[in-house]
PDBQT receptor file of N, H, CA, C and O in Angstrom, charges set to zero:
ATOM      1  N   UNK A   1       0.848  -1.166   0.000  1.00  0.00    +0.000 N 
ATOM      2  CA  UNK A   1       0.000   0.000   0.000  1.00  0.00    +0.000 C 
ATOM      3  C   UNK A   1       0.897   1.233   0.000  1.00  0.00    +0.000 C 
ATOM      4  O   UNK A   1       1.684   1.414   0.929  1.00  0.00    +0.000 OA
ATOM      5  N   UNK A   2       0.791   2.145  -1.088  1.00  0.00    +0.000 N 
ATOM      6  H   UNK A   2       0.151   1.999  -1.843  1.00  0.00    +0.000 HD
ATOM      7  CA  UNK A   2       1.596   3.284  -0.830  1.00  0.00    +0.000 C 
ATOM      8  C   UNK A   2       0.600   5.266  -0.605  1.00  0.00    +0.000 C 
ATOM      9  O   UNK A   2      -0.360   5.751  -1.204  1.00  0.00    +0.000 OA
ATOM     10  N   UNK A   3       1.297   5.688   0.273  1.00  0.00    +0.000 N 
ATOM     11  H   UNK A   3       2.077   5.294   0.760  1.00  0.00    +0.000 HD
ATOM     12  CA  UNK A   3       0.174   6.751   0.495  1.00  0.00    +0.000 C 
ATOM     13  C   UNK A   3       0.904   7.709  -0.468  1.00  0.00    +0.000 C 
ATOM     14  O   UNK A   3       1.817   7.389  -1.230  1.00  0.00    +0.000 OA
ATOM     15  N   UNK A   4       0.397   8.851  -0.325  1.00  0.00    +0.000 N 
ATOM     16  H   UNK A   4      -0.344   9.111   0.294  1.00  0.00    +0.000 HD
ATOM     17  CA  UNK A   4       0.738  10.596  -0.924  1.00  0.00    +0.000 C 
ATOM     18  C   UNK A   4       1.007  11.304  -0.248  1.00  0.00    +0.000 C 
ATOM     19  O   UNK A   4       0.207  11.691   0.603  1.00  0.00    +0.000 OA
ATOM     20  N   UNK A   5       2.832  11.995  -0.380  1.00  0.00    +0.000 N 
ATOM     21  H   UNK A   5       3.482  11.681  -1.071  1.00  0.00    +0.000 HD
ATOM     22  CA  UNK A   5       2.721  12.774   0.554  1.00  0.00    +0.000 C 
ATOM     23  C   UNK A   5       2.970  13.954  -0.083  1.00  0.00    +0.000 C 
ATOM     24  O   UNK A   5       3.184  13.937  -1.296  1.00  0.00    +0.000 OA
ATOM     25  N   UNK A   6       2.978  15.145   0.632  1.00  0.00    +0.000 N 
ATOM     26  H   UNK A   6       2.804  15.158   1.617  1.00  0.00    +0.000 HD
ATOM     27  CA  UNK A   6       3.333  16.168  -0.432  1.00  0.00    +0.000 C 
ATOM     28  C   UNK A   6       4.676  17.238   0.128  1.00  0.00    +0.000 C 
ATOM     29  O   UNK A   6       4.621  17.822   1.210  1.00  0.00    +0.000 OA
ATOM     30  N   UNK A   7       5.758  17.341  -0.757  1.00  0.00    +0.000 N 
ATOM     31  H   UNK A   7       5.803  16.867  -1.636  1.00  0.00    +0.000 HD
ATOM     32  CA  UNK A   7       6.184  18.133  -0.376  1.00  0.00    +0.000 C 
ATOM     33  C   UNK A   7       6.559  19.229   0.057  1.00  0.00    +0.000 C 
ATOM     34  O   UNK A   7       7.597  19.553   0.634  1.00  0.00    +0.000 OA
ATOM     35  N   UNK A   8       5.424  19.954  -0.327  1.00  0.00    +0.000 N 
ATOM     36  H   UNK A   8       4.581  19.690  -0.795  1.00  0.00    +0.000 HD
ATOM     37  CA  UNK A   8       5.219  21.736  -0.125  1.00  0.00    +0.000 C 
ATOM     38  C   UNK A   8       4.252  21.547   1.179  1.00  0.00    +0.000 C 
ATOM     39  O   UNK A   8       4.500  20.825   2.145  1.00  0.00    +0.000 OA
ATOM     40  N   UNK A   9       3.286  22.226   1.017  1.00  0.00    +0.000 N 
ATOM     41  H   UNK A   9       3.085  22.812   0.232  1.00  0.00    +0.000 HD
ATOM     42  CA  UNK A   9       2.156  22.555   1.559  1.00  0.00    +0.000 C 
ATOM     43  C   UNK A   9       0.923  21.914   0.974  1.00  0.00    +0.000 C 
ATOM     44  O   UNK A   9       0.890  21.759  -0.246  1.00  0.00    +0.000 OA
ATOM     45  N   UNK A  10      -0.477  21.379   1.998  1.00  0.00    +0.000 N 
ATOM     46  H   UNK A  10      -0.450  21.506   2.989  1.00  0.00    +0.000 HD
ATOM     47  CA  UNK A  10      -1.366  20.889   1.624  1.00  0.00    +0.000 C 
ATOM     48  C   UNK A  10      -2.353  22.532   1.928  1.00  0.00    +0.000 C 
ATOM     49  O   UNK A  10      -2.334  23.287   2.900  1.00  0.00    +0.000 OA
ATOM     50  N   UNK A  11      -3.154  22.597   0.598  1.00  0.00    +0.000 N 
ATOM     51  H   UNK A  11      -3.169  21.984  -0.192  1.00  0.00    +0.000 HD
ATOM     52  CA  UNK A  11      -3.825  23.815   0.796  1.00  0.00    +0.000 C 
ATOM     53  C   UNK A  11      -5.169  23.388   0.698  1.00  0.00    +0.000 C 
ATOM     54  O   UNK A  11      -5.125  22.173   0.505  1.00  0.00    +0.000 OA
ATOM     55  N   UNK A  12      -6.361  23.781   0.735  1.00  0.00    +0.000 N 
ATOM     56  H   UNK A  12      -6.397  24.768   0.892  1.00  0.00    +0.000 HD
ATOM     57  CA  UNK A  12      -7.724  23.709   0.858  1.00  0.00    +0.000 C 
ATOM     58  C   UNK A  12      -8.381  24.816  -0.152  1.00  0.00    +0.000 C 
ATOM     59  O   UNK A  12      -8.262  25.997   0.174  1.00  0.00    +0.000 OA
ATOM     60  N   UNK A  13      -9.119  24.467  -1.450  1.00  0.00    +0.000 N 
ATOM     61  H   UNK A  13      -9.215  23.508  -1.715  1.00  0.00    +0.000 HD
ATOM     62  CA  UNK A  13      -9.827  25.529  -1.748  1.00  0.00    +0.000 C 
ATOM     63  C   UNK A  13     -11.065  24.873  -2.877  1.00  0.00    +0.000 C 
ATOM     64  O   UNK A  13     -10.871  24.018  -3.741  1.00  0.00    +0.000 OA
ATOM     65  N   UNK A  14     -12.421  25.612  -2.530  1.00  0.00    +0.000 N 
ATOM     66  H   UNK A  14     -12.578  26.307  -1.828  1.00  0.00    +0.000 HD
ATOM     67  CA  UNK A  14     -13.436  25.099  -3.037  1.00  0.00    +0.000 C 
ATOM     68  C   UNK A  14     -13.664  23.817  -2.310  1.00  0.00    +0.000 C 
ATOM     69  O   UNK A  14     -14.425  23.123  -2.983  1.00  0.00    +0.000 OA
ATOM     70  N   UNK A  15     -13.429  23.426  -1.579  1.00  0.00    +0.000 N 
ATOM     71  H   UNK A  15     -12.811  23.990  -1.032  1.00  0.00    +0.000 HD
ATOM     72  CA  UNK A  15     -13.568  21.704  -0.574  1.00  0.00    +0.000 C 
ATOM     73  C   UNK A  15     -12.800  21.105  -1.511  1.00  0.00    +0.000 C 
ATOM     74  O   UNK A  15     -13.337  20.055  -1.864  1.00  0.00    +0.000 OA
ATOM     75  N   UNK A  16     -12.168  21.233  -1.858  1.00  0.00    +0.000 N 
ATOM     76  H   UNK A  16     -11.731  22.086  -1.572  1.00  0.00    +0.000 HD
ATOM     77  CA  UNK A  16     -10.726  20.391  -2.808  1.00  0.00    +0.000 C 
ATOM     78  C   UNK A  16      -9.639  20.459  -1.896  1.00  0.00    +0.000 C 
ATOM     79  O   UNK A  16      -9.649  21.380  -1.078  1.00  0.00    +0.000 OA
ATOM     80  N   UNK A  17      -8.824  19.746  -1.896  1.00  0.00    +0.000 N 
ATOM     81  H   UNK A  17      -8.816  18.999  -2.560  1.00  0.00    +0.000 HD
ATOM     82  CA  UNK A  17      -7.300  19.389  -0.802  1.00  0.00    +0.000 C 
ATOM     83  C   UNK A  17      -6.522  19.872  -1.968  1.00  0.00    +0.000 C 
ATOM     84  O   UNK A  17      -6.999  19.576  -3.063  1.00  0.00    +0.000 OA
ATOM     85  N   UNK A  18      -5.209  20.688  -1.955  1.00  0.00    +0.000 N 
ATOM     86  H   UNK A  18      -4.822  20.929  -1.065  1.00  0.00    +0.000 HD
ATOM     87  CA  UNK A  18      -4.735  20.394  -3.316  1.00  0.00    +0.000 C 
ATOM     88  C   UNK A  18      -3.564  20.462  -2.351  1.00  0.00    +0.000 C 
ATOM     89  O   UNK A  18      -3.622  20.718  -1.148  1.00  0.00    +0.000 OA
ATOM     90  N   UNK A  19      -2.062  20.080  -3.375  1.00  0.00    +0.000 N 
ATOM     91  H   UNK A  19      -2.015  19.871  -4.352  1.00  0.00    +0.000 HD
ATOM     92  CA  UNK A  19      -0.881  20.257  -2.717  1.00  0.00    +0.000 C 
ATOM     93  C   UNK A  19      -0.146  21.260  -3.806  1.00  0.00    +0.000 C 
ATOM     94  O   UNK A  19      -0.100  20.993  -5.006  1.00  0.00    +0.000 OA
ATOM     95  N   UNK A  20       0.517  22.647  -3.123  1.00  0.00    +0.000 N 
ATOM     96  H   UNK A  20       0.479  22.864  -2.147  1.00  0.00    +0.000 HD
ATOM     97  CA  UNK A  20       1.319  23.537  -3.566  1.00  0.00    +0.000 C 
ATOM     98  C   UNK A  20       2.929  22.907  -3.220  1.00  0.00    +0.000 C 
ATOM     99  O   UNK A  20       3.736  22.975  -2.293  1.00  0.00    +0.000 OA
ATOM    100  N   UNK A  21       2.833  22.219  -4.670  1.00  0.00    +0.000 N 
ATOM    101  H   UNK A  21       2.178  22.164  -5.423  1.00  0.00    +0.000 HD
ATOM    102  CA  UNK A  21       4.425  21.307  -4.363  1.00  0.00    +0.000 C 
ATOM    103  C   UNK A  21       4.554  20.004  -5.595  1.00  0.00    +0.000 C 
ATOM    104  O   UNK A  21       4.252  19.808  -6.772  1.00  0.00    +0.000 OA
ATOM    105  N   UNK A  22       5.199  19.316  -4.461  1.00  0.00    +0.000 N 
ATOM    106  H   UNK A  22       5.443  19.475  -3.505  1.00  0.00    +0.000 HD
ATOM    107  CA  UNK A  22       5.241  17.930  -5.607  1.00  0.00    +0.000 C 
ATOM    108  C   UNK A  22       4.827  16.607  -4.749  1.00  0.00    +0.000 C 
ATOM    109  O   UNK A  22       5.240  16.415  -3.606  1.00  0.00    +0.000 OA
ATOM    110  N   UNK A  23       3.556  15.310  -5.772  1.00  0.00    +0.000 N 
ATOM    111  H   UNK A  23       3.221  15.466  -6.701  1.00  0.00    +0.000 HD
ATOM    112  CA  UNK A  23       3.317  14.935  -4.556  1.00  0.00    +0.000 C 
ATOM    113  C   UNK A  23       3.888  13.430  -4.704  1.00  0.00    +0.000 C 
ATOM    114  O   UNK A  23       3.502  12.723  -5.635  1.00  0.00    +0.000 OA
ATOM    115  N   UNK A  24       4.496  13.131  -4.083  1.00  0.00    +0.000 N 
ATOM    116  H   UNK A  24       4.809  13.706  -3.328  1.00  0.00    +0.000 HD
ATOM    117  CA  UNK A  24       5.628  11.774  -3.759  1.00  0.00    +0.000 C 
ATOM    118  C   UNK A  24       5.046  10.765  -3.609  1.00  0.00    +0.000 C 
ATOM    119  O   UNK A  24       4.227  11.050  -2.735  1.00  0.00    +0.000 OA
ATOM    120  N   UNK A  25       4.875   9.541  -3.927  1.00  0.00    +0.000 N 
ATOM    121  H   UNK A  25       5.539   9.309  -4.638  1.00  0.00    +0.000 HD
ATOM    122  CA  UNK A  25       4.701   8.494  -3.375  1.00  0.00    +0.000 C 
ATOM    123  C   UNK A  25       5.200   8.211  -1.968  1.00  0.00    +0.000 C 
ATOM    124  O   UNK A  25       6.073   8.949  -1.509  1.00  0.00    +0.000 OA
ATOM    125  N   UNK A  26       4.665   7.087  -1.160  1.00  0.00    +0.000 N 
ATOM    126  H   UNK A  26       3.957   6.488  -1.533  1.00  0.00    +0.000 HD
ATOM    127  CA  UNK A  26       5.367   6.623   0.258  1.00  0.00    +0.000 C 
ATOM    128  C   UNK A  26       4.990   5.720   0.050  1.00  0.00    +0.000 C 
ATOM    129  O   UNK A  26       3.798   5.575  -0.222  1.00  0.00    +0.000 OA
ATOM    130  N   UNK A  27       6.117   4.421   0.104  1.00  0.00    +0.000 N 
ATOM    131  H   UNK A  27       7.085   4.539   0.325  1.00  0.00    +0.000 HD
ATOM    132  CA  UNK A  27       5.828   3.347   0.863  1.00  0.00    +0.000 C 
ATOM    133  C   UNK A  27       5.396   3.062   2.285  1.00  0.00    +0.000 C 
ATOM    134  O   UNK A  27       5.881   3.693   3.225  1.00  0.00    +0.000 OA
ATOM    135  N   UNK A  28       4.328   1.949   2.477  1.00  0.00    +0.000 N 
ATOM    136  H   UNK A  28       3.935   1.437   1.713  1.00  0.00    +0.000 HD
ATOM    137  CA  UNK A  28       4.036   1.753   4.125  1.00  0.00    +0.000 C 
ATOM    138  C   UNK A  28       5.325   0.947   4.911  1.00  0.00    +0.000 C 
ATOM    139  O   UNK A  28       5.318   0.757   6.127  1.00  0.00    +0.000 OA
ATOM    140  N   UNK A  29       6.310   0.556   4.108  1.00  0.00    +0.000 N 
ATOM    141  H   UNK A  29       6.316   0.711   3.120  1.00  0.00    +0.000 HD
ATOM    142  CA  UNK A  29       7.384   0.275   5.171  1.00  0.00    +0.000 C 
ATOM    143  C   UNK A  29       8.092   1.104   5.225  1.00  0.00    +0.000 C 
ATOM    144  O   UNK A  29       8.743   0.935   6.257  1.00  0.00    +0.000 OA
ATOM    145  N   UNK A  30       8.571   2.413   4.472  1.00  0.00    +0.000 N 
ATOM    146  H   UNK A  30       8.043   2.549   3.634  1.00  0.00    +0.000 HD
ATOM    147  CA  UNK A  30       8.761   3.195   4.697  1.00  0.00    +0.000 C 
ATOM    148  C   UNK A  30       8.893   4.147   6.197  1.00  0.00    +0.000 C 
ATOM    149  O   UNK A  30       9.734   4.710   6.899  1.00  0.00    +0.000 OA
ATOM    150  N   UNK A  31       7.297   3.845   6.101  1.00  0.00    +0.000 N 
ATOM    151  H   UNK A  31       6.615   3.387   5.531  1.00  0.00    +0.000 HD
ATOM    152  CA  UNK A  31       6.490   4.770   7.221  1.00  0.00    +0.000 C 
ATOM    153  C   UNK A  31       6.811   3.753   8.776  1.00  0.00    +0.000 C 
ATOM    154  O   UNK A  31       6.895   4.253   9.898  1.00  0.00    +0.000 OA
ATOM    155  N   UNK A  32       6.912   2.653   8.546  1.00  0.00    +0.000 N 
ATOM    156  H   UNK A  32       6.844   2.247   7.634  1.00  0.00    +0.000 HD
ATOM    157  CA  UNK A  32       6.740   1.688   9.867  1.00  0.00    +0.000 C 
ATOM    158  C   UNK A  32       7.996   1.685  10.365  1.00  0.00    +0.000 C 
ATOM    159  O   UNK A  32       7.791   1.635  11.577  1.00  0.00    +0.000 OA
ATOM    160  N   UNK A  33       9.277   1.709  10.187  1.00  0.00    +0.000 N 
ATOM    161  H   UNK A  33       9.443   1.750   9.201  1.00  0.00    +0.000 HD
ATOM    162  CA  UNK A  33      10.578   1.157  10.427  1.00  0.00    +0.000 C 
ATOM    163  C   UNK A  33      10.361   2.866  11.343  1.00  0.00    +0.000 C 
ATOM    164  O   UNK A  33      11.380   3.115  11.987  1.00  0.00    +0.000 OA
ATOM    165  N   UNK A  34       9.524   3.714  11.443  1.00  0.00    +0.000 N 
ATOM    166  H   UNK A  34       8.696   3.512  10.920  1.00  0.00    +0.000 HD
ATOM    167  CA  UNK A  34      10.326   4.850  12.289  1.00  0.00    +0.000 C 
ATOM    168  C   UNK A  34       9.542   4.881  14.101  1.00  0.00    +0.000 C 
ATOM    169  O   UNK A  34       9.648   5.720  14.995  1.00  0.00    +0.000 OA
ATOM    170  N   UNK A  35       8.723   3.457  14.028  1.00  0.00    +0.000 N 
ATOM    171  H   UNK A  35       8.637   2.775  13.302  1.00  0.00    +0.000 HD
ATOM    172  CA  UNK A  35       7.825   3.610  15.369  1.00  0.00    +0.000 C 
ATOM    173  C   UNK A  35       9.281   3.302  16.448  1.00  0.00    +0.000 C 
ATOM    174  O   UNK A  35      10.466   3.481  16.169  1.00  0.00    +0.000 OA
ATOM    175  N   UNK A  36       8.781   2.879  17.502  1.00  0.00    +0.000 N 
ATOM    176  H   UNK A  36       7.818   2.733  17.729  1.00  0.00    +0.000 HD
ATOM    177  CA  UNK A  36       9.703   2.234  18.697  1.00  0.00    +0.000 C 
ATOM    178  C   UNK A  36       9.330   0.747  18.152  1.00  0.00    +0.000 C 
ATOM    179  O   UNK A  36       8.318   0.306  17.607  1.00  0.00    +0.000 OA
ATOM    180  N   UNK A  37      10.702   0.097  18.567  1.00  0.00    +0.000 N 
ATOM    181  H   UNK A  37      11.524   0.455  19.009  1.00  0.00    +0.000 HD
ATOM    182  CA  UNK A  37      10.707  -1.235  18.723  1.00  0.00    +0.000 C 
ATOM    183  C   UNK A  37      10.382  -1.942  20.164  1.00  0.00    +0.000 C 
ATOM    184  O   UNK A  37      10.511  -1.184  21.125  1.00  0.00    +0.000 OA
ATOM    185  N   UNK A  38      10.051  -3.046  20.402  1.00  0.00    +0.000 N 
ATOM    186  H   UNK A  38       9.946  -3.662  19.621  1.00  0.00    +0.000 HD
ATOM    187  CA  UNK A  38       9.298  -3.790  21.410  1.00  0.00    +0.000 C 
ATOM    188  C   UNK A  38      10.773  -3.904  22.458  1.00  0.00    +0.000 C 
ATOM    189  O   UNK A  38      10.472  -3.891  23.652  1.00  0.00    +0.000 OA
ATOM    190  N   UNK A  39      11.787  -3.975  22.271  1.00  0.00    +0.000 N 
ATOM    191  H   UNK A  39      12.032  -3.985  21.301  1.00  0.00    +0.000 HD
ATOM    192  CA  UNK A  39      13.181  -2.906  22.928  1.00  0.00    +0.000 C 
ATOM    193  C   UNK A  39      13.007  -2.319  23.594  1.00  0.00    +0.000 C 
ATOM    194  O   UNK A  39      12.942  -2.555  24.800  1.00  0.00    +0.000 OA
ATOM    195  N   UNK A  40      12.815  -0.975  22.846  1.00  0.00    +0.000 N 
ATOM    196  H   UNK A  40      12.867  -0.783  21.866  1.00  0.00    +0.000 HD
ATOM    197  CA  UNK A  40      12.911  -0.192  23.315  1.00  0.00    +0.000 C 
ATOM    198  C   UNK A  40      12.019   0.285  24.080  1.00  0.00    +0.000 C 
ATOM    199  O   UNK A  40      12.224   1.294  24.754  1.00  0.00    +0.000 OA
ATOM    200  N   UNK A  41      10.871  -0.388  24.087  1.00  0.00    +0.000 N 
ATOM    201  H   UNK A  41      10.704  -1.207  23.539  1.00  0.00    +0.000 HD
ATOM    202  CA  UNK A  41       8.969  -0.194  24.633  1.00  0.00    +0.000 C 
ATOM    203  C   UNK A  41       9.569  -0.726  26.022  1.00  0.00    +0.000 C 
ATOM    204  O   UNK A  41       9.396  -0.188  27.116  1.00  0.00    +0.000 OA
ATOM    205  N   UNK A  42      10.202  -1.722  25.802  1.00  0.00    +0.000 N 
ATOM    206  H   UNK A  42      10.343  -2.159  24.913  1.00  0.00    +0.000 HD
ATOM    207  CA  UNK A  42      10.563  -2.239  27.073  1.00  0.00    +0.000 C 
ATOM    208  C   UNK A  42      11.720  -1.351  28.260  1.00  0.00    +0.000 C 
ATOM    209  O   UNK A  42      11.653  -1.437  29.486  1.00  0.00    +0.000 OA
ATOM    210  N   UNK A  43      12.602  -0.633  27.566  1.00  0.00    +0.000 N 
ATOM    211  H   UNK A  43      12.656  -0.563  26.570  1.00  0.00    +0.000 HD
ATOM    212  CA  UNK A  43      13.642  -0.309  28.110  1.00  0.00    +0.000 C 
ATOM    213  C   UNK A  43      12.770   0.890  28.732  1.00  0.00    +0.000 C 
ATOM    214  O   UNK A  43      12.589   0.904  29.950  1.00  0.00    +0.000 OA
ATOM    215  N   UNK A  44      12.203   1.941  27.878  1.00  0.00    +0.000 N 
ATOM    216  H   UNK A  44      12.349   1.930  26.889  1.00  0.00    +0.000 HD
ATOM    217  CA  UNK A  44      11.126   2.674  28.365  1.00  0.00    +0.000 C 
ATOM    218  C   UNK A  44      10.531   2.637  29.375  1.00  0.00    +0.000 C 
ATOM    219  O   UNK A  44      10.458   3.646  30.076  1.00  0.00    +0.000 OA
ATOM    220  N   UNK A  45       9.768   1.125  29.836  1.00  0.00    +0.000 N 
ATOM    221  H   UNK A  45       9.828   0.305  29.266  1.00  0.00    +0.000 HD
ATOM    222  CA  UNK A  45       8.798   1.004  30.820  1.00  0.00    +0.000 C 
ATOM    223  C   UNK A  45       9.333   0.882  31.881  1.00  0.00    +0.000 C 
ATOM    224  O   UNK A  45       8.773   1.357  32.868  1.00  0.00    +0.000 OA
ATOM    225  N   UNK A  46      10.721   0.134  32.024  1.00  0.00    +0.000 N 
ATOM    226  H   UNK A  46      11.177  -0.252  31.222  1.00  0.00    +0.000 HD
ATOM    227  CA  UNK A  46      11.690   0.030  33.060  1.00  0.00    +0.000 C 
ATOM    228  C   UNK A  46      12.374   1.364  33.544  1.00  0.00    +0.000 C 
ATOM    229  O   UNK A  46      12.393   1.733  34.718  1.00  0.00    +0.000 OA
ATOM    230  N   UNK A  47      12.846   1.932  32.644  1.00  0.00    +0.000 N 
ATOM    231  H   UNK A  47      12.830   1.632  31.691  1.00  0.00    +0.000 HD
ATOM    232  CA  UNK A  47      13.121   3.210  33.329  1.00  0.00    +0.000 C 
ATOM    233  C   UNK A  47      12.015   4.246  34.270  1.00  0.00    +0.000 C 
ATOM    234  O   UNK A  47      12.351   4.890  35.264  1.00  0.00    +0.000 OA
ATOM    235  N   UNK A  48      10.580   4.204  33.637  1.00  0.00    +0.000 N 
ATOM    236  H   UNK A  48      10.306   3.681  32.830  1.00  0.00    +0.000 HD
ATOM    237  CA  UNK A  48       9.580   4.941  34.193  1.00  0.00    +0.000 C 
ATOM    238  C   UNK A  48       9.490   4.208  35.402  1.00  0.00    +0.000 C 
ATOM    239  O   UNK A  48       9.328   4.956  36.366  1.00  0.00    +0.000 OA
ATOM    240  N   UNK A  49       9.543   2.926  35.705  1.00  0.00    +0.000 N 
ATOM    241  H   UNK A  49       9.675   2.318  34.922  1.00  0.00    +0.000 HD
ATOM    242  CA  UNK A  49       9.119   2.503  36.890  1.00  0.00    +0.000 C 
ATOM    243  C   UNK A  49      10.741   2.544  38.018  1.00  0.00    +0.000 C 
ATOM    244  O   UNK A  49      10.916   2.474  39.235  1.00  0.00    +0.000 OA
ATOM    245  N   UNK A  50      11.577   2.678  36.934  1.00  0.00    +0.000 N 
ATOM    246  H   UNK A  50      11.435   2.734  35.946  1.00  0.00    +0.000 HD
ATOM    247  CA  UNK A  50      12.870   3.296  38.291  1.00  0.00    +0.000 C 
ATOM    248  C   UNK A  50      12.462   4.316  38.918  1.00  0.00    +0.000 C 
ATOM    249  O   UNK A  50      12.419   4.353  40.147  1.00  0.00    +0.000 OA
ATOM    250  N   UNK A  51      11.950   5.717  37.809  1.00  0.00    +0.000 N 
ATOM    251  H   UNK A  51      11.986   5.686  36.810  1.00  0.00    +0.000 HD
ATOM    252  CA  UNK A  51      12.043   6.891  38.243  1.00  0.00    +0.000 C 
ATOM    253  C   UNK A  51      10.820   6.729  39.222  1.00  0.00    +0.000 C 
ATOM    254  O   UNK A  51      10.895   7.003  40.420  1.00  0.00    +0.000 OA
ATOM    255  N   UNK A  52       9.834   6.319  38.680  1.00  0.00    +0.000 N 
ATOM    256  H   UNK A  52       9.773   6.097  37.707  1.00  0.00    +0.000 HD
ATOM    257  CA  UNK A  52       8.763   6.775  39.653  1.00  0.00    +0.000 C 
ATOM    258  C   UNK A  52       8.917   5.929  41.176  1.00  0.00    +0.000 C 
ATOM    259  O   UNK A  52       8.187   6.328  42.083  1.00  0.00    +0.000 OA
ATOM    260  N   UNK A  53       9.789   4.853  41.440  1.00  0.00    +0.000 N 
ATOM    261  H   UNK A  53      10.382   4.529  40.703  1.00  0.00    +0.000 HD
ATOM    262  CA  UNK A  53      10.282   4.249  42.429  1.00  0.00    +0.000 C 
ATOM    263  C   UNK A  53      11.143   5.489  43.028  1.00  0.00    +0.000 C 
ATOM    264  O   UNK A  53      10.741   5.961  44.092  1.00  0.00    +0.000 OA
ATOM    265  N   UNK A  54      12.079   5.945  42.539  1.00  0.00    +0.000 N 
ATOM    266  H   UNK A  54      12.406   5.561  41.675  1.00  0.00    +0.000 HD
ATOM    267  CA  UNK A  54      13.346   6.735  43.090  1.00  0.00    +0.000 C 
ATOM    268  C   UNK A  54      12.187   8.392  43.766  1.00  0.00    +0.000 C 
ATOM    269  O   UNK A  54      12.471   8.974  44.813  1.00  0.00    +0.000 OA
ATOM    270  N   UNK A  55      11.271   8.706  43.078  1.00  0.00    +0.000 N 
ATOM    271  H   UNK A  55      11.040   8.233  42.227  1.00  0.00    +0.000 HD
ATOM    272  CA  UNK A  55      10.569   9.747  43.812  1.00  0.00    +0.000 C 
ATOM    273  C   UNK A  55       9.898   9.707  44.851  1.00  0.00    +0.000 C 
ATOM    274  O   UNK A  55       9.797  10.553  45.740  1.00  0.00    +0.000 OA
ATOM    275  N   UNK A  56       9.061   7.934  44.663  1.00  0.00    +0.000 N 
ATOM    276  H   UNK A  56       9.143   7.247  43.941  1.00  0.00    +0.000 HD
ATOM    277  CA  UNK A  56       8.495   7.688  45.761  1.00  0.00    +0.000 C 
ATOM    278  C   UNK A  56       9.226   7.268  46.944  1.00  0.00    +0.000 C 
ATOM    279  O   UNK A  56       8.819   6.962  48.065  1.00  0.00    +0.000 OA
ATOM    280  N   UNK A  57      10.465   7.322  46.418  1.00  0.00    +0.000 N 
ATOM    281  H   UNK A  57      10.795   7.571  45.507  1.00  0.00    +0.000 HD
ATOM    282  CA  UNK A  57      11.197   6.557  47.628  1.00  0.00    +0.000 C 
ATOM    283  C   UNK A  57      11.869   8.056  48.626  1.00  0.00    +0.000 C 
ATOM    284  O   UNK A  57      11.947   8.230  49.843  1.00  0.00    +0.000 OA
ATOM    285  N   UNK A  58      12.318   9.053  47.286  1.00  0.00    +0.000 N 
ATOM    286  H   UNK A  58      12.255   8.912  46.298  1.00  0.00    +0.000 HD
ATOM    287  CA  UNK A  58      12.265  10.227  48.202  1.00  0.00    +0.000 C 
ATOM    288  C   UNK A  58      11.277  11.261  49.186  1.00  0.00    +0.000 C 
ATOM    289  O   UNK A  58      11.643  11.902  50.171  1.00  0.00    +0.000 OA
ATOM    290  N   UNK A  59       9.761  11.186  48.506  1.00  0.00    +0.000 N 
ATOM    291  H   UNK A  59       9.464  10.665  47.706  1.00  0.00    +0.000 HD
ATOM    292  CA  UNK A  59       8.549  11.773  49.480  1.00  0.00    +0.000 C 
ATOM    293  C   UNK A  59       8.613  11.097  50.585  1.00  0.00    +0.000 C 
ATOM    294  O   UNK A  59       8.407  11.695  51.641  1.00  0.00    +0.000 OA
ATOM    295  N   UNK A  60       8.985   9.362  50.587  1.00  0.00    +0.000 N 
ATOM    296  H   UNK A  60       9.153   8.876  49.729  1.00  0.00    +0.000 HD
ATOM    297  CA  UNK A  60       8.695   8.503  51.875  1.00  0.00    +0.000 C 
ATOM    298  C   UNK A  60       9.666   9.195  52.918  1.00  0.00    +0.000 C 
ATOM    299  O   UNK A  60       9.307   9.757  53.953  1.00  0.00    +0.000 OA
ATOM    300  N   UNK A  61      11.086   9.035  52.411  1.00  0.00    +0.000 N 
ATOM    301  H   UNK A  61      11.377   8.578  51.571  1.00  0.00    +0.000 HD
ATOM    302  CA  UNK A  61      12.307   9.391  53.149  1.00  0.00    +0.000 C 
ATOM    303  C   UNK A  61      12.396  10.932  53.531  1.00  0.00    +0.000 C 
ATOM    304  O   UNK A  61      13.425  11.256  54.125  1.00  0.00    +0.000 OA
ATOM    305  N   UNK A  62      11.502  11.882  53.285  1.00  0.00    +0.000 N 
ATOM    306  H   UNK A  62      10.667  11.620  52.803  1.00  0.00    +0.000 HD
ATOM    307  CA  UNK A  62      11.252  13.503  53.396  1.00  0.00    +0.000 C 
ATOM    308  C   UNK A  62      10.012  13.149  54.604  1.00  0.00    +0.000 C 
ATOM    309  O   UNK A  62       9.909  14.035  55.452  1.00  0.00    +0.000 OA
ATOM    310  N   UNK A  63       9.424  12.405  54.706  1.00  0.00    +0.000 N 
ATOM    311  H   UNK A  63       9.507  11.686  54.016  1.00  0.00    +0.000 HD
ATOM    312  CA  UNK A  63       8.251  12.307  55.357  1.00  0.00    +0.000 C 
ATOM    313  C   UNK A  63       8.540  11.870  56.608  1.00  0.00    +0.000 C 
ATOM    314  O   UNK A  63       8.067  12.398  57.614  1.00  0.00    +0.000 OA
ATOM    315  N   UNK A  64       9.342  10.872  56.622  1.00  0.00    +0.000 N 
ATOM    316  H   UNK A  64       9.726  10.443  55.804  1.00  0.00    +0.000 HD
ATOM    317  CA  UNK A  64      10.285  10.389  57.754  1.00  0.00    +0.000 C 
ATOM    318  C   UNK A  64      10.733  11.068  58.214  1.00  0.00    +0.000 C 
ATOM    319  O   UNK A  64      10.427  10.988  59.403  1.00  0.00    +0.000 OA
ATOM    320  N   UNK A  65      11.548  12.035  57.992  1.00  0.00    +0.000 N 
ATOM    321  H   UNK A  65      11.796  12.101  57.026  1.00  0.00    +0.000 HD
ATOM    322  CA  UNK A  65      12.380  13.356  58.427  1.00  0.00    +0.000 C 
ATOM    323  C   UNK A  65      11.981  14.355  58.860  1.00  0.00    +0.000 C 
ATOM    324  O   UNK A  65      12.750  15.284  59.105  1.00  0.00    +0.000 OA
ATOM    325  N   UNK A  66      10.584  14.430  59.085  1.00  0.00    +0.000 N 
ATOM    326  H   UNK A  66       9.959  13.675  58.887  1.00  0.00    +0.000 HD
ATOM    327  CA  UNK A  66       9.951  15.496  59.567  1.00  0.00    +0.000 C 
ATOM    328  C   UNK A  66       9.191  15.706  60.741  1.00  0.00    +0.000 C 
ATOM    329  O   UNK A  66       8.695  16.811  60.966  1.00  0.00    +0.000 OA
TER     330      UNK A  66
């Protein structure tokens, strides 16, 4: 499946879409190879649950101290 993209600007006139430019083909693998990989989804989720460990661990230890 390949979409249209355009290189200029997409303009609007009369309810027509037009593109002021040139308009390119795209491949859909193209488009897919730029998401996150299941990696990096992972490395992601691990870090959020450090940080949000390391804050909660500082409110506890501020709370203690007071």
């Amino acid at each position: 499946m390949n979409f249209i993209a355009c290189d200029g600007t997409w303009a609007q006139s009369n309810g027509a879409i037009t593109c002021v430019g040139t308009l390119v083909p795209v491949a859909r693998e193209e488009l897919s190879q730029s998401g996150l990989s299941a990696e990096d989804a992972d490395y992601l989720i691990g870090q959020t649950i450090v940080l949000f460990a390391v804050i909660f661990s500082v409110i506890i230890v501020r709370k203690a101290l007071k």
